[in-house]
Jmol script that loads the backbone (N, CA, C; Angstrom):
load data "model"
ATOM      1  N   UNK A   1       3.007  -5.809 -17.994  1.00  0.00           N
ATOM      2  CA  UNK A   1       3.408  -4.422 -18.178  1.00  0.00           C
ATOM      3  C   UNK A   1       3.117  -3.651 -16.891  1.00  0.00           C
ATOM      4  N   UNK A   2       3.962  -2.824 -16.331  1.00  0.00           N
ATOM      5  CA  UNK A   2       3.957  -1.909 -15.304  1.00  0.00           C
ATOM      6  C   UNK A   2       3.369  -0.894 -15.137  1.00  0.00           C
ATOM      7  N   UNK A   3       2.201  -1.045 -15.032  1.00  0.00           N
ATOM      8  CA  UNK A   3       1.235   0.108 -14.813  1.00  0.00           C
ATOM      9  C   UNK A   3       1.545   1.662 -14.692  1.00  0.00           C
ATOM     10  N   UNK A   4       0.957   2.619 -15.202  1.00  0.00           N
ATOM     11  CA  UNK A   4       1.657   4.271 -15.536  1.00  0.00           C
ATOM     12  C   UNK A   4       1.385   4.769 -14.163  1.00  0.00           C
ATOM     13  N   UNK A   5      -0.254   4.466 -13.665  1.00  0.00           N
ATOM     14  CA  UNK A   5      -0.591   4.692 -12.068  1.00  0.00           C
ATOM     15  C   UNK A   5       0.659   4.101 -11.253  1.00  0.00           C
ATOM     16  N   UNK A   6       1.134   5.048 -10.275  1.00  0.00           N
ATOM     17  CA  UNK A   6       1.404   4.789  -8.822  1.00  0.00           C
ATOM     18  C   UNK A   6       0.313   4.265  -8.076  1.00  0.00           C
ATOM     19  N   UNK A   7       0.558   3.298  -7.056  1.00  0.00           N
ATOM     20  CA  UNK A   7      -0.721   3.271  -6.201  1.00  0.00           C
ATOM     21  C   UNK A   7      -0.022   3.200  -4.747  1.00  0.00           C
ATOM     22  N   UNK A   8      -0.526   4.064  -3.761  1.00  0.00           N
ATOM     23  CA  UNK A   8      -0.022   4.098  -2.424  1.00  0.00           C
ATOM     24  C   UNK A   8      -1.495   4.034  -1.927  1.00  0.00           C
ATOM     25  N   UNK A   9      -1.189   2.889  -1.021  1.00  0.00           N
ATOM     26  CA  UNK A   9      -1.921   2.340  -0.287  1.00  0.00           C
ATOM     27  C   UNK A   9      -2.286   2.914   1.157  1.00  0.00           C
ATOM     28  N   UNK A  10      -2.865   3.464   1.794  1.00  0.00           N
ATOM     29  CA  UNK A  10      -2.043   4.013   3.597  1.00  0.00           C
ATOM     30  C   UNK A  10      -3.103   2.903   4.198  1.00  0.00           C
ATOM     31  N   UNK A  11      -3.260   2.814   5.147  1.00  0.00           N
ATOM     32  CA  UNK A  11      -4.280   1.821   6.211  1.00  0.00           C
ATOM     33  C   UNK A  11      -4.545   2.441   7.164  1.00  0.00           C
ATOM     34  N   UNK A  12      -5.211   1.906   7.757  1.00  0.00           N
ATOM     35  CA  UNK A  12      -5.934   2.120   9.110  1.00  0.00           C
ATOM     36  C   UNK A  12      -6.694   3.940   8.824  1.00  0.00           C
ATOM     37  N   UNK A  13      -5.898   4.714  10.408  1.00  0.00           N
ATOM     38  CA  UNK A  13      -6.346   6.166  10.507  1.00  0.00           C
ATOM     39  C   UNK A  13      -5.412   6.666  10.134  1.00  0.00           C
ATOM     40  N   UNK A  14      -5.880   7.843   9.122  1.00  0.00           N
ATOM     41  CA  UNK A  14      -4.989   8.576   8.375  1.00  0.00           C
ATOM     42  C   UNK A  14      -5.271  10.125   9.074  1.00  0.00           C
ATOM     43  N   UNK A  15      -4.162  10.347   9.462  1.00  0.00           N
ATOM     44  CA  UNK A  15      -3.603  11.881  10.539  1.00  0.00           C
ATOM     45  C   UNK A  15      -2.457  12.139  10.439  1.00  0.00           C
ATOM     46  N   UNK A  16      -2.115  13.098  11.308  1.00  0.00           N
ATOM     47  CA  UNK A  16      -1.001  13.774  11.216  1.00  0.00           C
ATOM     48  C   UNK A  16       0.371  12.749  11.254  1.00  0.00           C
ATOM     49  N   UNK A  17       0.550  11.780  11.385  1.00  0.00           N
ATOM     50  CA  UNK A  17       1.648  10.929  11.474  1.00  0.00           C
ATOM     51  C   UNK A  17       1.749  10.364  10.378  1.00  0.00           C
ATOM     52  N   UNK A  18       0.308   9.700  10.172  1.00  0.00           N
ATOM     53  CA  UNK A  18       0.586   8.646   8.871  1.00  0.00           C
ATOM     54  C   UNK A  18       0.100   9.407   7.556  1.00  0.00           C
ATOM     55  N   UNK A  19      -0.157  10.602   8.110  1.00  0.00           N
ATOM     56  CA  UNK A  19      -0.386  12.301   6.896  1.00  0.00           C
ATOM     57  C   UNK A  19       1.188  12.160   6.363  1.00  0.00           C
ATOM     58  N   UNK A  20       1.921  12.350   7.053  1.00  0.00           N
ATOM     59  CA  UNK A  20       3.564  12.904   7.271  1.00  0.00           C
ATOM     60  C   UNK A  20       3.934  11.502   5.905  1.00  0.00           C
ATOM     61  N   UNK A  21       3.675  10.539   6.107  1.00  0.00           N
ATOM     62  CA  UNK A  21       3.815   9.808   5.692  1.00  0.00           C
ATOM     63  C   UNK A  21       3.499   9.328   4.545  1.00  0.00           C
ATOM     64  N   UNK A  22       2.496   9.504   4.309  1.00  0.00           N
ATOM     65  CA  UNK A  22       2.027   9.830   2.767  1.00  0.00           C
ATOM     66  C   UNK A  22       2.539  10.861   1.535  1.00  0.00           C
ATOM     67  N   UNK A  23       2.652  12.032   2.519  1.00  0.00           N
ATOM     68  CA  UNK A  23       3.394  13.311   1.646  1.00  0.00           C
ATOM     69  C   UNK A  23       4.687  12.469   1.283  1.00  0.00           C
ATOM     70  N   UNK A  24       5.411  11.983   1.831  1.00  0.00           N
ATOM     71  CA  UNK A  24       6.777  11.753   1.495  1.00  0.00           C
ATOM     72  C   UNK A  24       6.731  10.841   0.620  1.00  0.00           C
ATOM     73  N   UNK A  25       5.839   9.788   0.643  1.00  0.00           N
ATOM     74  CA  UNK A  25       5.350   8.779  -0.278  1.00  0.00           C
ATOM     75  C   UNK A  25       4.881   9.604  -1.566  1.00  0.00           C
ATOM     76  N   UNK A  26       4.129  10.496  -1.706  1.00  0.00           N
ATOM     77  CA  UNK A  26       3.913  11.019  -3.271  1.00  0.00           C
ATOM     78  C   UNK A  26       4.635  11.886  -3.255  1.00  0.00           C
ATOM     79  N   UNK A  27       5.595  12.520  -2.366  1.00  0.00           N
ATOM     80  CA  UNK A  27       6.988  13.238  -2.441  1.00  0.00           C
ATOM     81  C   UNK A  27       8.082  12.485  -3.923  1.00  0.00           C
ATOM     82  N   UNK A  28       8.533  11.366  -2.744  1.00  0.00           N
ATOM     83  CA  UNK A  28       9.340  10.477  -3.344  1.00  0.00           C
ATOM     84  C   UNK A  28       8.977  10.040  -4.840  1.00  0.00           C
ATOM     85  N   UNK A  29       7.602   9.529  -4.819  1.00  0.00           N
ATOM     86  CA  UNK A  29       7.079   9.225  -6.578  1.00  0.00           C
ATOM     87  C   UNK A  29       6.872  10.072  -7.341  1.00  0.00           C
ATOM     88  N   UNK A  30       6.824  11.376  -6.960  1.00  0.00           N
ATOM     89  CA  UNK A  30       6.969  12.551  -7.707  1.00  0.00           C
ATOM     90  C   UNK A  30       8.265  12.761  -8.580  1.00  0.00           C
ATOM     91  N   UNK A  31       9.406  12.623  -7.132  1.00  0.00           N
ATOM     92  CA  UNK A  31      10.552  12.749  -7.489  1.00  0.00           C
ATOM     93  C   UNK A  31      11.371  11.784  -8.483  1.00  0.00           C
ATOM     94  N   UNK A  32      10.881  10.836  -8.438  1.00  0.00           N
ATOM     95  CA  UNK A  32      10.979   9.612  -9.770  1.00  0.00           C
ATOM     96  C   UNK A  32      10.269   9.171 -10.601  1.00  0.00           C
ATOM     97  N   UNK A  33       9.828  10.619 -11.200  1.00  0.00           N
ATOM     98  CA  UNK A  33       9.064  10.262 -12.261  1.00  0.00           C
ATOM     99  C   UNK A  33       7.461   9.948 -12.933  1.00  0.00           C
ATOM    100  N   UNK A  34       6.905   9.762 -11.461  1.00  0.00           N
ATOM    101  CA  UNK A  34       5.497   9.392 -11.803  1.00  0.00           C
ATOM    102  C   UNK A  34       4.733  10.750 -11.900  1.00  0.00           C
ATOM    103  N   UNK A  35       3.527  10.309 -13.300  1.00  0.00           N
ATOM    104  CA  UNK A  35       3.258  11.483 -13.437  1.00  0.00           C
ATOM    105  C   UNK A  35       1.380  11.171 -13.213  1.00  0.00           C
ATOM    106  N   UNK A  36       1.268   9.857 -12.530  1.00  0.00           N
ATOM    107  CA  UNK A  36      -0.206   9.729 -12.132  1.00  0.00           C
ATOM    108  C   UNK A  36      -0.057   8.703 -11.040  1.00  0.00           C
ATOM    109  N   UNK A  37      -0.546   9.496  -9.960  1.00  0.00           N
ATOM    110  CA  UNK A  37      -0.713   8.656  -8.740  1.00  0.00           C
ATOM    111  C   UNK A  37      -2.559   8.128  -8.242  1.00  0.00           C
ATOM    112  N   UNK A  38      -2.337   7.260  -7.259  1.00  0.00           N
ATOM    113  CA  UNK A  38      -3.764   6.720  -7.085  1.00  0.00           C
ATOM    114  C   UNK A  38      -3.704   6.291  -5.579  1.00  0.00           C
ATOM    115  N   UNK A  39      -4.450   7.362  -4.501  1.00  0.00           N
ATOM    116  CA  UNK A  39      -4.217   6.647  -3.347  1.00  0.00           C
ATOM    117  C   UNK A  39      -5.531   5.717  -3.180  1.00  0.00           C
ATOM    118  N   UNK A  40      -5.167   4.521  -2.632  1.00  0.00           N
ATOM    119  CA  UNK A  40      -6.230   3.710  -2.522  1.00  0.00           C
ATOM    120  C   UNK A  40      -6.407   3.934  -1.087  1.00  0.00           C
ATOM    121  N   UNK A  41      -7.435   4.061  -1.056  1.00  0.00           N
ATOM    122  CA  UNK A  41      -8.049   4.391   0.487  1.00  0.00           C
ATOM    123  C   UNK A  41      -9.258   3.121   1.486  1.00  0.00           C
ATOM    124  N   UNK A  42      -8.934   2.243   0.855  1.00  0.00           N
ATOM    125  CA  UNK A  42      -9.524   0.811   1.177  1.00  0.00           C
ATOM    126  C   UNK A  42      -9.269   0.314   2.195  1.00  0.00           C
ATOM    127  N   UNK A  43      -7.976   0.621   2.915  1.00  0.00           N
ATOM    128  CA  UNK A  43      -7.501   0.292   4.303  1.00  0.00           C
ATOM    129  C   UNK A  43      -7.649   1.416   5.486  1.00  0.00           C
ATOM    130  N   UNK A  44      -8.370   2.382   5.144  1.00  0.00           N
ATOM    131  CA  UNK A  44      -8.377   3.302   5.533  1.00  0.00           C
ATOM    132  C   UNK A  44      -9.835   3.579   6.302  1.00  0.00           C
ATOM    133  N   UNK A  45     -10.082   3.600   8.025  1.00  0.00           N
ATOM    134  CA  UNK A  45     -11.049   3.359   8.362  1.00  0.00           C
ATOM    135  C   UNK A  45     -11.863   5.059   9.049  1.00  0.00           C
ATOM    136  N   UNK A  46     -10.754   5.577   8.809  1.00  0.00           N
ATOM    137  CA  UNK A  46     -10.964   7.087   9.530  1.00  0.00           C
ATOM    138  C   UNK A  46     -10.117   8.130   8.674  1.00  0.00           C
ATOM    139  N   UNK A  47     -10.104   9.002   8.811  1.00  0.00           N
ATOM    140  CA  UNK A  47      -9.553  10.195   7.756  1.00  0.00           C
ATOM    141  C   UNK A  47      -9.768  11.861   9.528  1.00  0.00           C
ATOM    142  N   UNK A  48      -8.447  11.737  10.457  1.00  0.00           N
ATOM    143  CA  UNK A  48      -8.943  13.141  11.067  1.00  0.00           C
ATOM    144  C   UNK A  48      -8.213  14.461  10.050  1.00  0.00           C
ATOM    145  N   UNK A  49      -8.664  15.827  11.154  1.00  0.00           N
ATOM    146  CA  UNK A  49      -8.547  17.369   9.851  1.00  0.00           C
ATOM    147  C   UNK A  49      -6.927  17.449   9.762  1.00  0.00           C
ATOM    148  N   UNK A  50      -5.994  16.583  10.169  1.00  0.00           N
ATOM    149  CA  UNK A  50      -4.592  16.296   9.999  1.00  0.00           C
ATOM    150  C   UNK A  50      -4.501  15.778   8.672  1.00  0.00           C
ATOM    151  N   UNK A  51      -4.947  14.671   8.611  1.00  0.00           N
ATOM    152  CA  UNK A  51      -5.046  13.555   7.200  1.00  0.00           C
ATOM    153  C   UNK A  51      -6.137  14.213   6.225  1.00  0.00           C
ATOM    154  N   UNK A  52      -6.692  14.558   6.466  1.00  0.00           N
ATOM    155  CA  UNK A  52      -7.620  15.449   5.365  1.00  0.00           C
ATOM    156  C   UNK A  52      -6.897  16.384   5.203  1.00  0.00           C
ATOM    157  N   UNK A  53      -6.040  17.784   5.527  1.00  0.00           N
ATOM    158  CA  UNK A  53      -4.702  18.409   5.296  1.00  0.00           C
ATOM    159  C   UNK A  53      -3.348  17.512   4.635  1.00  0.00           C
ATOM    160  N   UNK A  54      -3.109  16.528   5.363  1.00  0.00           N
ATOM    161  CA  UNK A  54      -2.192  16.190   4.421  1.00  0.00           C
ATOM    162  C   UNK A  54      -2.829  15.337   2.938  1.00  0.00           C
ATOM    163  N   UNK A  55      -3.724  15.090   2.533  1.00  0.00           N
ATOM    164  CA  UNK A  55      -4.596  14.836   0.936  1.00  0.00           C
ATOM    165  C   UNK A  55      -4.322  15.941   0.085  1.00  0.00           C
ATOM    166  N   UNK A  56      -4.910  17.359   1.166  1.00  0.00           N
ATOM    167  CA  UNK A  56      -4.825  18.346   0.370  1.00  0.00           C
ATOM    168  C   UNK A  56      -3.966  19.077  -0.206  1.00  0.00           C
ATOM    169  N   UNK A  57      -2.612  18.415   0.893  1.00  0.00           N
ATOM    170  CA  UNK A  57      -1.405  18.776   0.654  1.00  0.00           C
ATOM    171  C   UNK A  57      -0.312  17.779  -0.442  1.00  0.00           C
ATOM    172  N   UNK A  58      -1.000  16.821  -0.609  1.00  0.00           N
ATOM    173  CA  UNK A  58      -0.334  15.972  -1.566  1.00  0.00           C
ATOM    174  C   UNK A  58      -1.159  16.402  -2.975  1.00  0.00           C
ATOM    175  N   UNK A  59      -2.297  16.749  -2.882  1.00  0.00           N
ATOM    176  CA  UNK A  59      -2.578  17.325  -4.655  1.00  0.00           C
ATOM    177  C   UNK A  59      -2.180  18.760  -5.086  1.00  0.00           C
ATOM    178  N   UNK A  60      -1.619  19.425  -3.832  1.00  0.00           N
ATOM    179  CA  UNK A  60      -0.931  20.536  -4.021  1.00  0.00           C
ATOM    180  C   UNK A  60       0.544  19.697  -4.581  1.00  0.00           C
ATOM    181  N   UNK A  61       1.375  18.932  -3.794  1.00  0.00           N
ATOM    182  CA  UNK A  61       2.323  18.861  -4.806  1.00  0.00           C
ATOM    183  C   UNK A  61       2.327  18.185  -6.330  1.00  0.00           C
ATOM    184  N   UNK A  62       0.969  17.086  -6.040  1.00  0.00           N
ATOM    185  CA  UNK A  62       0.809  16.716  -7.583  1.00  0.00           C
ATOM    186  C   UNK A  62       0.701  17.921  -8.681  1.00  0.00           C
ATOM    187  N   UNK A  63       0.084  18.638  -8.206  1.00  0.00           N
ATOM    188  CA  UNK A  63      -0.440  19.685  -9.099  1.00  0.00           C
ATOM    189  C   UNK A  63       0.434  20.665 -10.002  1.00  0.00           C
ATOM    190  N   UNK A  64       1.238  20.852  -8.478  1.00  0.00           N
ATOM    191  CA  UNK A  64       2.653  21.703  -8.849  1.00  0.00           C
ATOM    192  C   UNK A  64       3.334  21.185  -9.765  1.00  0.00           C
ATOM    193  N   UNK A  65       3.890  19.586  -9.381  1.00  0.00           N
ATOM    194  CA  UNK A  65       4.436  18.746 -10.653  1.00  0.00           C
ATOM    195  C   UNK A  65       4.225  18.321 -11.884  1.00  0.00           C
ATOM    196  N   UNK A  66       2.717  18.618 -12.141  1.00  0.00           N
ATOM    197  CA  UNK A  66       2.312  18.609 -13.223  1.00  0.00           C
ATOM    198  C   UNK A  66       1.729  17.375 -13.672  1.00  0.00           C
ATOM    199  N   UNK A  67       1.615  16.844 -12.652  1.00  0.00           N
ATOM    200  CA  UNK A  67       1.139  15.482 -12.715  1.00  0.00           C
ATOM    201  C   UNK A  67      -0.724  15.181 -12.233  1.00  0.00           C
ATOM    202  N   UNK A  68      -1.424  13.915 -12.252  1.00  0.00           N
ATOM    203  CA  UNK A  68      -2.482  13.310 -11.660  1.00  0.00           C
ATOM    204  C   UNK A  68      -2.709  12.926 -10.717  1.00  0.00           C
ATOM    205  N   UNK A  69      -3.533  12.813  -9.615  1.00  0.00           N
ATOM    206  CA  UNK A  69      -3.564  12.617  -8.592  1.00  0.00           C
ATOM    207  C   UNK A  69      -4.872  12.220  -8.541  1.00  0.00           C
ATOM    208  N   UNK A  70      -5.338  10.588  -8.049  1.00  0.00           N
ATOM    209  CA  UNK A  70      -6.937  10.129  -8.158  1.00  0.00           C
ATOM    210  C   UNK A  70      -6.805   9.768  -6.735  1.00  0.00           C
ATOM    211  N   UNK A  71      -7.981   9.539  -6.306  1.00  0.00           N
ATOM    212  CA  UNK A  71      -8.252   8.680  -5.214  1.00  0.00           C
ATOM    213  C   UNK A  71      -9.623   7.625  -5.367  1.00  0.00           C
ATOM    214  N   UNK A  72      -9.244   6.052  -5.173  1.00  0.00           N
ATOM    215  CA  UNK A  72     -10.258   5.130  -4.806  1.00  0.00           C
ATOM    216  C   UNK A  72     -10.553   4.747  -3.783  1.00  0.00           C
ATOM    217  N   UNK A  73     -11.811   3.889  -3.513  1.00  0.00           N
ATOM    218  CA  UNK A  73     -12.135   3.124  -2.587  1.00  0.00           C
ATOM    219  C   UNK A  73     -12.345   3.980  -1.362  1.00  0.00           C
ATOM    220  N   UNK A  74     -13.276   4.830  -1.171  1.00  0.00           N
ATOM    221  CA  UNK A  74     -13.435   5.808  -0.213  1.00  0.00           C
ATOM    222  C   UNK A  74     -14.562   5.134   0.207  1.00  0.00           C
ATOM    223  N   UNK A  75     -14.992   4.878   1.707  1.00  0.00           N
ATOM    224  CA  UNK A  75     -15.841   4.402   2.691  1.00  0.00           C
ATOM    225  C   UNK A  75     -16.836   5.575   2.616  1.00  0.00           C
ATOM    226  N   UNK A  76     -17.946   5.099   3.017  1.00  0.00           N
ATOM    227  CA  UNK A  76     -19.263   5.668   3.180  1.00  0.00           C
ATOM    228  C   UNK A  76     -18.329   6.882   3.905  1.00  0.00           C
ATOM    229  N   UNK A  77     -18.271   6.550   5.077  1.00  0.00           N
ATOM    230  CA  UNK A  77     -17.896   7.578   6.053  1.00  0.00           C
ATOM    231  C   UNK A  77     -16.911   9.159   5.667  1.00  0.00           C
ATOM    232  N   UNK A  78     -15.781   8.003   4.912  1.00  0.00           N
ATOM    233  CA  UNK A  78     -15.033   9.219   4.230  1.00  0.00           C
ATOM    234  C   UNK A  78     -15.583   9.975   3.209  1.00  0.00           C
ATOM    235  N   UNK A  79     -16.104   9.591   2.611  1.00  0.00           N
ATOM    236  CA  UNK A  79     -16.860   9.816   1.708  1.00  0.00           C
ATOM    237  C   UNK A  79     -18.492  10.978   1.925  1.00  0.00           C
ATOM    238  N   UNK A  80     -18.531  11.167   2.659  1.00  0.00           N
ATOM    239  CA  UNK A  80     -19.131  12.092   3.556  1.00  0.00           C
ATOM    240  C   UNK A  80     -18.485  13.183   4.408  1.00  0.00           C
ATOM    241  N   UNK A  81     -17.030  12.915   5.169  1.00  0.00           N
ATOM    242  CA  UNK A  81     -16.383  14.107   5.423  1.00  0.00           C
ATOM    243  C   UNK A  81     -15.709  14.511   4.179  1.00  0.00           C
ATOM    244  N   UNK A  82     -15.334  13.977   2.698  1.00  0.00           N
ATOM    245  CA  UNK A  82     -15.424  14.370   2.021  1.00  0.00           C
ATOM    246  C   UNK A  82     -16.137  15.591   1.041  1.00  0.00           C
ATOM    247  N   UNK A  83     -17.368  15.048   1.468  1.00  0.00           N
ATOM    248  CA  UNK A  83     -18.466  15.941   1.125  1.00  0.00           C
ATOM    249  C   UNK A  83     -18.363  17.296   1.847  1.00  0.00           C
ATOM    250  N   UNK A  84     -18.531  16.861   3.323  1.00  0.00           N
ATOM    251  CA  UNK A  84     -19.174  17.982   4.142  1.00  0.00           C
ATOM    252  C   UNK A  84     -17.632  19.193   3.936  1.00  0.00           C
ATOM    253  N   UNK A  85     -16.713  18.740   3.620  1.00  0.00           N
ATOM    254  CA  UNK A  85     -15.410  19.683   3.614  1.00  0.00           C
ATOM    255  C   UNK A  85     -15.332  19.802   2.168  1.00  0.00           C
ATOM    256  N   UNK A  86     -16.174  19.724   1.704  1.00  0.00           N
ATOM    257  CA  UNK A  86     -16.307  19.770  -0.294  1.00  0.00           C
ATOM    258  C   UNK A  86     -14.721  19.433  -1.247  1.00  0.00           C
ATOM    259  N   UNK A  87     -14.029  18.643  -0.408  1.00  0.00           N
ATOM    260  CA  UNK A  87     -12.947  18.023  -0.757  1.00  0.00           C
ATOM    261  C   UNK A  87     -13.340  17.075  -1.871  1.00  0.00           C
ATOM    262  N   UNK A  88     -14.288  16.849  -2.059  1.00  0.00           N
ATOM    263  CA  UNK A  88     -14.705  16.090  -2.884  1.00  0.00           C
ATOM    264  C   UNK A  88     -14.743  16.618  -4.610  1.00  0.00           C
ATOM    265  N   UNK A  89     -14.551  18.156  -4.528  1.00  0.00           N
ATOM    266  CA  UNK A  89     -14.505  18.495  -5.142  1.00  0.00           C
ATOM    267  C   UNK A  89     -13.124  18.855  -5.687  1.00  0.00           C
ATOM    268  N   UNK A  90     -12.248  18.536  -5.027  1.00  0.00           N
ATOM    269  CA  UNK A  90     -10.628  18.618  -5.495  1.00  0.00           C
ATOM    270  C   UNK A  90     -10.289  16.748  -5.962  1.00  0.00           C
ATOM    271  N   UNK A  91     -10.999  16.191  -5.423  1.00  0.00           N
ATOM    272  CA  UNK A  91     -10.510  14.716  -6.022  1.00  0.00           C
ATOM    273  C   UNK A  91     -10.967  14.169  -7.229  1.00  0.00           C
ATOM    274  N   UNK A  92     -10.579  13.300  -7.920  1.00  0.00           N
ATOM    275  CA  UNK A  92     -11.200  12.942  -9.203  1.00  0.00           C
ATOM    276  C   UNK A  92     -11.459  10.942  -8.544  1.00  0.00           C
ATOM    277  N   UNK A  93     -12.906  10.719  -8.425  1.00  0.00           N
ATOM    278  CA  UNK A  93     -12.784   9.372  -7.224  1.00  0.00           C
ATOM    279  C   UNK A  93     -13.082   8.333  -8.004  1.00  0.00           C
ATOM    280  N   UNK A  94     -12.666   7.220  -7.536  1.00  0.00           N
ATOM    281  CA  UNK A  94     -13.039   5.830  -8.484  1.00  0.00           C
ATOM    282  C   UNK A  94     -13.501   5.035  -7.044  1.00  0.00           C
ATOM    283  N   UNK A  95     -14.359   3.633  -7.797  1.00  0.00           N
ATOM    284  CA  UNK A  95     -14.974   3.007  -7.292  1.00  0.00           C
ATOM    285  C   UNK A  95     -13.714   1.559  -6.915  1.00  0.00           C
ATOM    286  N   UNK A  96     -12.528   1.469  -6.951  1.00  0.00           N
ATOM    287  CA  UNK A  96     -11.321   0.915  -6.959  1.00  0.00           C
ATOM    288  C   UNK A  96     -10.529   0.784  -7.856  1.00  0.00           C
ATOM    289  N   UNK A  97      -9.240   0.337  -7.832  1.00  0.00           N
ATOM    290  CA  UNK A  97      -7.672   0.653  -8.563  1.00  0.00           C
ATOM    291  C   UNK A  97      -8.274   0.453  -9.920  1.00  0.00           C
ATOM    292  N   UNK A  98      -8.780  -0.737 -10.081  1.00  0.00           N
ATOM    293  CA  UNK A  98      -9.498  -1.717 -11.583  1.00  0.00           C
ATOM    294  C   UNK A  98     -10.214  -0.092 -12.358  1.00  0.00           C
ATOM    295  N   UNK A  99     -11.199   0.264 -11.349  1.00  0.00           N
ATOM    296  CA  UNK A  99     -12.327   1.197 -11.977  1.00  0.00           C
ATOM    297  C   UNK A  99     -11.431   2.333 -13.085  1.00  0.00           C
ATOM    298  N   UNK A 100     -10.244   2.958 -11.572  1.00  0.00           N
ATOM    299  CA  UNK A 100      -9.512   3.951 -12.384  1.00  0.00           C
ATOM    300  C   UNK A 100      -8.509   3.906 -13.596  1.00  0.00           C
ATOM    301  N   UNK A 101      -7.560   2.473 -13.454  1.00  0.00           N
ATOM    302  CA  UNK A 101      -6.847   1.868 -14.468  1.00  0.00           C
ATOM    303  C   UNK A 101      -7.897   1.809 -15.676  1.00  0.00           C
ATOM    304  N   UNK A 102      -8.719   1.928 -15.438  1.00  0.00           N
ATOM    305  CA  UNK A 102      -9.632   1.413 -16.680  1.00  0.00           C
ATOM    306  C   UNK A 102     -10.110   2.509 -17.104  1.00  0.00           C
ATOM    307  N   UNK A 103     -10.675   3.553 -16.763  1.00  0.00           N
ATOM    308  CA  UNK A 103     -11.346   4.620 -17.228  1.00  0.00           C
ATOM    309  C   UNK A 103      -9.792   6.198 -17.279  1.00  0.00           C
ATOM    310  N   UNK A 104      -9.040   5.823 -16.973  1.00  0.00           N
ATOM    311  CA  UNK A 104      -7.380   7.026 -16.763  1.00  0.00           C
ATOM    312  C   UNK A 104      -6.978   6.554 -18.195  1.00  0.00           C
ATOM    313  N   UNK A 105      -6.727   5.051 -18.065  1.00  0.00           N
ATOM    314  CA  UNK A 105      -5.644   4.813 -19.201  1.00  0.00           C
ATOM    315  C   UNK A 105      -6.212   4.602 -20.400  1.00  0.00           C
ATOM    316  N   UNK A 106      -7.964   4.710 -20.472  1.00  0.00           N
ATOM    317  CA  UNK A 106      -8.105   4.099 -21.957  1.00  0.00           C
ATOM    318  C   UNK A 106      -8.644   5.665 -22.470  1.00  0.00           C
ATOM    319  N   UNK A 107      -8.700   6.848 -21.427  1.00  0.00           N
ATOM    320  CA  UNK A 107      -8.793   8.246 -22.451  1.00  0.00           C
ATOM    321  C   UNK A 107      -7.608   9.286 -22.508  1.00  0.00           C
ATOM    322  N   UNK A 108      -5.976   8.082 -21.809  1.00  0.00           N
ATOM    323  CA  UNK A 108      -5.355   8.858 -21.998  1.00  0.00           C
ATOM    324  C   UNK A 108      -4.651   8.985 -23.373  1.00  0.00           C
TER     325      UNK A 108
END
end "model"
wireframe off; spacefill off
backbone 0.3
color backbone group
């Protein structure tokens, strides 16, 4: 069965390019339908204030759409400019895809 989560993956450093890139990615899954996305952030070794803008700018359009928006697998590191930009407080975070599939879909 095909999971209700979207999961977009990005890698490496996430900034203004591969920011650009993401928006269009939960652009596009917005636009077809998905109404819970999950960026996995596991490939992801850096996060600059480009890519931390475009996050903030993709739960602005989740939000708008009426949809979910989680994020897993956040590195110590991110996970700390997380903090220090209290972004942490706009995300809803899992410990990976498994953690959130498991705790999203069994109180939805």
């Amino acid at each position: 069965m095909d999971s209700p989560i979207k999961v977009i993956q990005p890698q490496g450093i996430l900034n203004g390019i591969t920011g650009n890139d993401l928006r269009r990615e939960v652009s596009n899954l917005l636009d077809n339908g998905a109404d819970m996305l999950l960026i996995d952030l596991k490939e992801v070794h850096f996060i600059d204030s480009s890519g931390l803008g475009s996050l903030v700018s993709a739960a602005q359009m989740v939000r708008t759409a009426n949809a979910k928006l989680f994020v897993c697998s956040v590195s110590d590191q991110v996970r700390m400019l997380f903090e220090l930009t209290k972004i942490d407080r706009v995300f809803q975070t899992f410990i990976d895809q498994e953690d959130c599939k498991r705790q999203v879909l069994t109180t939805s």
